[in-house]
Structures are given as C-alpha cells and as structure tokens.
C-alpha positions in Angstrom: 55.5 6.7 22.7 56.8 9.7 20.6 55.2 12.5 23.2 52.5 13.8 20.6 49.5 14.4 22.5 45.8 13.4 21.0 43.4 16.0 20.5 39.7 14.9 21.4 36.7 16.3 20.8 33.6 14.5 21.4 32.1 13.3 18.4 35.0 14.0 16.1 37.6 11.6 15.4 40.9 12.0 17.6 43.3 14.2 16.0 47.2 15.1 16.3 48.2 17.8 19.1 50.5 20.3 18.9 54.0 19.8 16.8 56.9 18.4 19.6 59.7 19.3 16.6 59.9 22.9 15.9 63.5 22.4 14.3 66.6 20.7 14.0 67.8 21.2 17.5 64.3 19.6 18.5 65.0 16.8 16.1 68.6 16.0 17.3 66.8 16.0 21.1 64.5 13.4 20.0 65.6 9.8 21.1 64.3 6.7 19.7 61.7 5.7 22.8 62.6 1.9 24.0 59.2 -0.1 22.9 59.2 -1.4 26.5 59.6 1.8 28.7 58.1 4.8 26.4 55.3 5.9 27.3 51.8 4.4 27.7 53.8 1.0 27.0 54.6 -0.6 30.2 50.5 0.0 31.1 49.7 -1.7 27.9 52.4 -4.1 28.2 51.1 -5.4 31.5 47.2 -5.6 29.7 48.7 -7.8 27.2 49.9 -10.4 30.0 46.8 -9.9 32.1 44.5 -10.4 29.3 46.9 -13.1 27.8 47.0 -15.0 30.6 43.0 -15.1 31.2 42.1 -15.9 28.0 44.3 -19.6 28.5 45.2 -19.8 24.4 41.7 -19.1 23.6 42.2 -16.3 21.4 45.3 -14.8 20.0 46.2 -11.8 22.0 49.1 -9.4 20.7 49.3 -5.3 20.8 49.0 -3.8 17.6 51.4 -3.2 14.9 52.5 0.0 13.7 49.9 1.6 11.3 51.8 5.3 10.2 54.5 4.6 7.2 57.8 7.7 7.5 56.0 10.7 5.7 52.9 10.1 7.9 55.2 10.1 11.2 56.7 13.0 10.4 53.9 14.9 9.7 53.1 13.8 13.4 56.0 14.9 15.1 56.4 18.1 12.6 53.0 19.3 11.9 51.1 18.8 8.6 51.8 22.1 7.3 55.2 22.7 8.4 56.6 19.5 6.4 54.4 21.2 3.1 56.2 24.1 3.6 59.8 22.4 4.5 59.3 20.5 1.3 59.5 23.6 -0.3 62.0 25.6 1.7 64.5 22.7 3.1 63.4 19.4 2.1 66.6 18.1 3.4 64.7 18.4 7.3 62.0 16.4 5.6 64.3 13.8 4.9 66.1 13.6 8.8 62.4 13.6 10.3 62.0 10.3 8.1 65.1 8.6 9.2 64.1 9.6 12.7 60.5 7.7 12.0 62.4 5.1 10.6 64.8 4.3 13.4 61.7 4.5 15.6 60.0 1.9 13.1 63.2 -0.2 13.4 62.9 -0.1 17.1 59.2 -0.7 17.5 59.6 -4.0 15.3 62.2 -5.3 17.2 60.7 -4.8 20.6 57.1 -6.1 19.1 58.7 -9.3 18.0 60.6 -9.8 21.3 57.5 -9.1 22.9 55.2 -11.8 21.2 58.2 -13.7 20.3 57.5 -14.4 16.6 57.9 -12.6 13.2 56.4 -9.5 12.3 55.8 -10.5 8.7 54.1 -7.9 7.5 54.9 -3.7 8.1 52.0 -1.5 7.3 53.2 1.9 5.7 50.1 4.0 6.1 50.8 7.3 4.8 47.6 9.0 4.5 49.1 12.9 3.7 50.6 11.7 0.9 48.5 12.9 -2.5 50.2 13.7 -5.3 47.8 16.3 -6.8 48.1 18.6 -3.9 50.6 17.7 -1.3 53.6 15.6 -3.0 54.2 15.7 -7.3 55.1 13.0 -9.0 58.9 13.7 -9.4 59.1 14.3 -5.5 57.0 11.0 -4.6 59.7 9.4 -6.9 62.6 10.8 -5.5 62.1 11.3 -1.9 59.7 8.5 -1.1 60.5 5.6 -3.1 63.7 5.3 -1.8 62.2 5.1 1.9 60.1 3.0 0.9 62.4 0.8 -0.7 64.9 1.0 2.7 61.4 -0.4 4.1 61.3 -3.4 2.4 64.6 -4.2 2.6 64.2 -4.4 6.6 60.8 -5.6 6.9 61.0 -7.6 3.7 56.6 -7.6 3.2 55.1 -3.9 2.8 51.2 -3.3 2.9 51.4 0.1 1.5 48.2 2.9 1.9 47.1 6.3 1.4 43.6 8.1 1.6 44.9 10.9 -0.6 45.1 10.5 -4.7 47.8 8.7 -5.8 47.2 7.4 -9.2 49.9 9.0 -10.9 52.5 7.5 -8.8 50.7 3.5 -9.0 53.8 2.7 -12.0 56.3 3.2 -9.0 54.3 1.7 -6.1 53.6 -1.2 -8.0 58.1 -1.4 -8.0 58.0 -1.6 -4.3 59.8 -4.2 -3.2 57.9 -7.2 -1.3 54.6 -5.4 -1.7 52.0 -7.7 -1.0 49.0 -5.6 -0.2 47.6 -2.3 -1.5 45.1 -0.6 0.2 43.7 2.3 -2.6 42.8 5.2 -1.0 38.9 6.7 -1.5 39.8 8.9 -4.9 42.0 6.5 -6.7 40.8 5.3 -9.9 40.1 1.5 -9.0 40.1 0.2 -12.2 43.5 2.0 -13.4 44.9 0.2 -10.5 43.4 -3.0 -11.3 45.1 -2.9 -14.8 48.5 -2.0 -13.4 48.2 -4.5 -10.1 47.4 -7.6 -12.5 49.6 -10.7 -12.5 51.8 -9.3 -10.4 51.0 -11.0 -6.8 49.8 -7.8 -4.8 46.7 -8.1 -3.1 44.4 -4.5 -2.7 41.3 -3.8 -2.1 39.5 0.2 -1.5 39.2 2.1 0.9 35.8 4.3 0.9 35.0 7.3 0.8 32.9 7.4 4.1 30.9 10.0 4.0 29.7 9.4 0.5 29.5 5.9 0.4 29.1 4.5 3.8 27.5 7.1 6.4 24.8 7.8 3.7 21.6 7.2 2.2 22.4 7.5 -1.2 22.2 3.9 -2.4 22.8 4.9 -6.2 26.2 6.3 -4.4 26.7 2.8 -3.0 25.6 0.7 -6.1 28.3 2.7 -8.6 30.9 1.9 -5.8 30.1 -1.6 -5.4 29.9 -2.2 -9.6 33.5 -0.8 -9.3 34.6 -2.7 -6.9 33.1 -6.0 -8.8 35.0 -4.5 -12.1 38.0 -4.7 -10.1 37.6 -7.8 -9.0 37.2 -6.3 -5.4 35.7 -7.3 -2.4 34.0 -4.8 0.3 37.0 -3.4 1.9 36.8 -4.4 5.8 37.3 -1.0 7.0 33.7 -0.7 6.5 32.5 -1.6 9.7 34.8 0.3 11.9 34.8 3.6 9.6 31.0 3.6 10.2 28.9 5.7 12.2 27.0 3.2 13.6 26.3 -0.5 13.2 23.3 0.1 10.7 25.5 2.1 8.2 28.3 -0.8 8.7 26.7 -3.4 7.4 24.6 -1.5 4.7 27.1 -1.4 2.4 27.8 -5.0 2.3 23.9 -5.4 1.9 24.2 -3.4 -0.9 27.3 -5.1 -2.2 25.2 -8.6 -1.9 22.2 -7.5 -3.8 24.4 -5.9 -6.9 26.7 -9.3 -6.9 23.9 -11.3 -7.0 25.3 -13.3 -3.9 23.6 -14.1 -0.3 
C-alpha cells in the first residue's frame, strides 16, 4: 500500500526494498494511501468477495489485519539504519515518520472495519527493531515510544504488543500500556522475569522462539530447557511454531517435545 517494494530471494525469507523516504521533503510527499484504492488492495479486495462468496458462510473470510506497530513502519519506509542513525542526529524526523505510520494505521482500521463491517477489536503493534540493548535505551523507549504507544490505545482501545529483539529492561513500562491484553515476548526475553511482572494483571503472553535454535534443529536438550521454561511460566507452545518452521516435521517437533516434558498427550 505504502510503495515499499519486497525483496525475494529464493529460500530466504522476503525482506524490505529499498528506502521510498530519503527526507523530510519525501515525507511531506507521502499521502496516507486510501485502504480501498492503494495498491495491491482493489486485487485483494475483489479475492475477498470471490472467495467470500464461494465459501456460503462456511468459514469466516476477512483480509488480514495490520501486523507492523509505528517504529517498525518507519523503519519500512525509512530504512533500518537511517532511523538508528536519525535517532541520534534528528530524532525529531523519527518522530514525524511515526505520526505518518500512525495516520496510515488510523486509515487502514477504518477502511478494514468498513470493509468486513464489524470492530477491529484488537490492534497488533509488532515492532520487531525495537531492542533496547542495541537499538533503543531504556530512557528513549520511555520517552519516545511509550507515548505512541499510549496514543495507540487510546484509538484502538485493545493493544497486542511484540518484539523479537530484547526488551526486558523496558517490561515495567510495557506492562503500563494502556488496554494491553496480549504480550507476545520476543526470543531473548527472560520468560520468567516477565512472568513475575505480567502476573494478576490480565495480559495474556506467550514466547516467541528462537527458530533456529529451538525449532529448525536437532538439539532436543535445546528444546527441553525451552519447554521447562515455558512450563515455569505458565506458558503454552507459542503458535508461531508451525509457520516459523522449515518444514512440517520441525513444526510439530516442538510440541512433541513440549508433550513428553508436560507429561500430557
């Protein structure tokens, strides 16, 4: 919808294209795509009646939601790099490439729930460069983010929040999101810690592995410790298991393993 083209390479997982905003001038160009007309939506939009319409009320057909929260948009649109650099040089361009991805968020809920006509209950803010021991400190999370993310809930009113980098130093202030009712923990985050912090409070969470180590592998002493954490925690297998996986055989070891360390069939 935005204009970033996907970069494939067979094999690899799809990856982002070149940067479409250089700088403010490219930013102030940018308009907020209409969820109806942008893009590949009026193709996927017609698929979505088609298939709707075959399927007679058999199965629930909708087009997914938005996955990417305002820091992982912008990273999109900007480039990886160029935001960990603007966060150091002008942070203030960080901050207008947000409210850009959160007008577009705006949008893109409002045309979804025209769309299916219904609610979109739940906004998923996947923001997957975010790691606060390498690319955002604490005191930055806390002042640029949480605000954003507090804007969020304010619109969307429920928040499932994630990120695959390390952000246990910053679960205090997730945890004082407003309406956050899931937690997806990313693959370094210490499971327990958050456990401990989540507790009594509502949120649901469960973790997000490590692939390579824990699901595309052999090393079953690998999966065992992750599965004893995950019973610790009071966790269940995350579902991303399956799709994450390199094949179907990987996919469902883990939850083999996960069986034979709960003790349950």
């Amino acid at each position: 919808m935005l204009g970033v083209m996907r970069r494939w390479k067979e094999g690899e997982t799809p990856s982002y294209g070149l940067p479409i905003i250089e700088t403010r001038e490219d930013l102030k160009k940018q308009v907020v795509p209409d969820f109806f007309k942008a893009g590949f939506m009026p193709k996927l939009i017609e698929d979505y009646h088609r298939i709707k319409e075959n399927l007679k009320g058999r199965l629930e057909v909708c087009i997914r939601k938005s996955v990417q929260g305002p820091f992982q948009t912008s990273t999109g649109l900007h480039g990886q790099e160029n935001v960990f650099m603007d966060m150091l040089t002008d942070i203030d361009f960080v901050q207008e490439l947000m409210e850009f991805a959160f007008l577009f968020h705006k949008e893109y809920v409002r045309g979804w729930e025209k769309l299916h006509a219904r609610d979109y209950v739940r906004f998923n803010i996947g923001d997957d460069d975010i790691d606060t021991r390498s690319t955002i400190s604490p005191p930055t999370f806390r002042n640029m983010m949480m605000p954003m993310y507090k804007r969020y809930s304010e619109r969307f009113n429920v928040i499932h929040w994630h990120s695959c980098g390390n952000t246990d130093d910053v679960f205090q202030d997730i945890a004082s999101i407003p309406g956050l009712e899931i937690l997806e923990i990313g693959p370094y985050d210490d499971t327990i810690a958050a456990a401990r912090i989540f507790k009594g409070n509502g949120v649901k969470f469960y973790k997000c592995p490590n692939v390579p180590l824990v699901v595309n592998t052999t090393d079953k002493d690998a999966q065992i410790r992750f599965c004893e954490e995950m019973l610790q925690a009071g966790e269940l297998v995350p579902p991303k298991t399956l799709f994450e996986a390199e094949d179907i055989d990987h996919g469902l070891n883990l939850p083999k393993v996960f069986r034979e360390v709960s003790g349950k069939s």
